[in-house]
C-alpha positions in Angstrom: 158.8 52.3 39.7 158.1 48.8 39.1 154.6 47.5 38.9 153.7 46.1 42.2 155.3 49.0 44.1 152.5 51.1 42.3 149.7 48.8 43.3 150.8 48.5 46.7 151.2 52.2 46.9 147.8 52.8 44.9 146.4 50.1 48.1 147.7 52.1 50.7 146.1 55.0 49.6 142.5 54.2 48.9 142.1 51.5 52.2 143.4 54.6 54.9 140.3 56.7 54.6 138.4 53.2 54.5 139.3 51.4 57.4 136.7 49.9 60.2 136.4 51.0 63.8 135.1 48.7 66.2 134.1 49.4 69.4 133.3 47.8 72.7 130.0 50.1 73.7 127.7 52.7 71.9 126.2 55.8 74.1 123.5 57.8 73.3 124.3 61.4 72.9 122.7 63.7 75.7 123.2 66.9 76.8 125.2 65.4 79.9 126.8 61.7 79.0 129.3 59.4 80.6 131.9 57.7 78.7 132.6 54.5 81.1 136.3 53.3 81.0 136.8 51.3 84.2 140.2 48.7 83.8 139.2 45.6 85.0 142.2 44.3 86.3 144.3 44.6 89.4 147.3 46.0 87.8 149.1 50.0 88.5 147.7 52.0 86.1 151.0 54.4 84.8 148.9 56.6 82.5 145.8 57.1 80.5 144.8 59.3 77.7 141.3 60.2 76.2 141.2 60.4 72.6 138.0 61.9 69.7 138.8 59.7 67.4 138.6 61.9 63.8 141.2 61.0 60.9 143.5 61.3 63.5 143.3 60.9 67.0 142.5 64.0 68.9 143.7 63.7 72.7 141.0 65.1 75.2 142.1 64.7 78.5 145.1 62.3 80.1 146.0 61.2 83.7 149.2 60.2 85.2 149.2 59.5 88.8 152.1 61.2 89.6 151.0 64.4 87.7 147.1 64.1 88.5 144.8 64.9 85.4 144.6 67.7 82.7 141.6 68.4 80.1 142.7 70.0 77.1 141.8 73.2 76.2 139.1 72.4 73.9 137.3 70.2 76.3 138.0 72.3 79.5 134.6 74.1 79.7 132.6 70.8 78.9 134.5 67.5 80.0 136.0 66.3 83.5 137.1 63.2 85.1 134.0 61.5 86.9 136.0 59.8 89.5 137.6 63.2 91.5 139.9 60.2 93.0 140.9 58.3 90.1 141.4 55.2 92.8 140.5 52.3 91.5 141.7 52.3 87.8 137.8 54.3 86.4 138.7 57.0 84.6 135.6 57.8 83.7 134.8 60.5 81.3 131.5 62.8 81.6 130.8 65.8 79.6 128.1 68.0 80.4 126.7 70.5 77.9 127.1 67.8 74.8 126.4 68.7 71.3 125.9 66.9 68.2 129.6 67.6 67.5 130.3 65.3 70.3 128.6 62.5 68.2 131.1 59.7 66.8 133.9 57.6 68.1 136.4 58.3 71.7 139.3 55.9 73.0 139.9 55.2 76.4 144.1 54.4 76.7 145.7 52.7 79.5 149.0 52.2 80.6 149.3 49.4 83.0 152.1 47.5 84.5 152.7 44.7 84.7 150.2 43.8 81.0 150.8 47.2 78.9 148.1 48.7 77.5 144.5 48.4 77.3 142.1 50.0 74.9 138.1 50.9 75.5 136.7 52.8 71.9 133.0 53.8 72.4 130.6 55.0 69.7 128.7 57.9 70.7 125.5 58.2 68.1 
């Protein structure tokens, strides 16, 4: 292995576990929070997805509006879609017995058509 392939893998190691998260809006953990992700454009929303965002991305909860909404099974007994409706593009997220577990960073993912996709990431400290 030459030299620079060994730095660049070397890199690639030690920036992962390093990289930034920025997000759009921090919420204050309480017992029962909401996690606001309202799109703010006009456009057919195809899908969304909740995500915990740990080292990897944990999915919580996603919508299709063909196929309504599921929760997954570790967030059935505490999360649920605020909008019962899920009309006009809010898929907002609300959990109700929080903990400080639920403390650190969630993705809100849209699917849209015609612009693609669409990204809310909210702190929760």
């Amino acid at each position: 292995m030459d030299h620079l392939t060994l730095l660049l893998a070397i890199l690639y190691v030690y920036t992962a576990p390093c990289e930034e998260i920025f997000w759009d809006t921090t919420v204050k953990l309480a017992k029962n929070m909401t996690l606001e992700c309202v799109y703010p454009l006009a456009d057919t929303v195809t899908q969304m997805e909740w995500f915990k965002i740990k080292m990897e991305r944990e999915s919580m909860a996603i919508f299709n509006p063909a196929f309504h909404g599921i929760i997954r099974e570790a967030y059935t007994d505490r999360v649920y879609f605020s909008n019962h409706t899920m009309a006009s593009n809010d898929m907002t997220l609300s959990f109700h017995n929080a903990s400080e577990a639920d403390v650190g960073f969630y993705s809100c993912l849209l699917h849209t058509f015609p612009h693609g996709t669409w990204e809310k990431v909210i702190q929760v400290v």
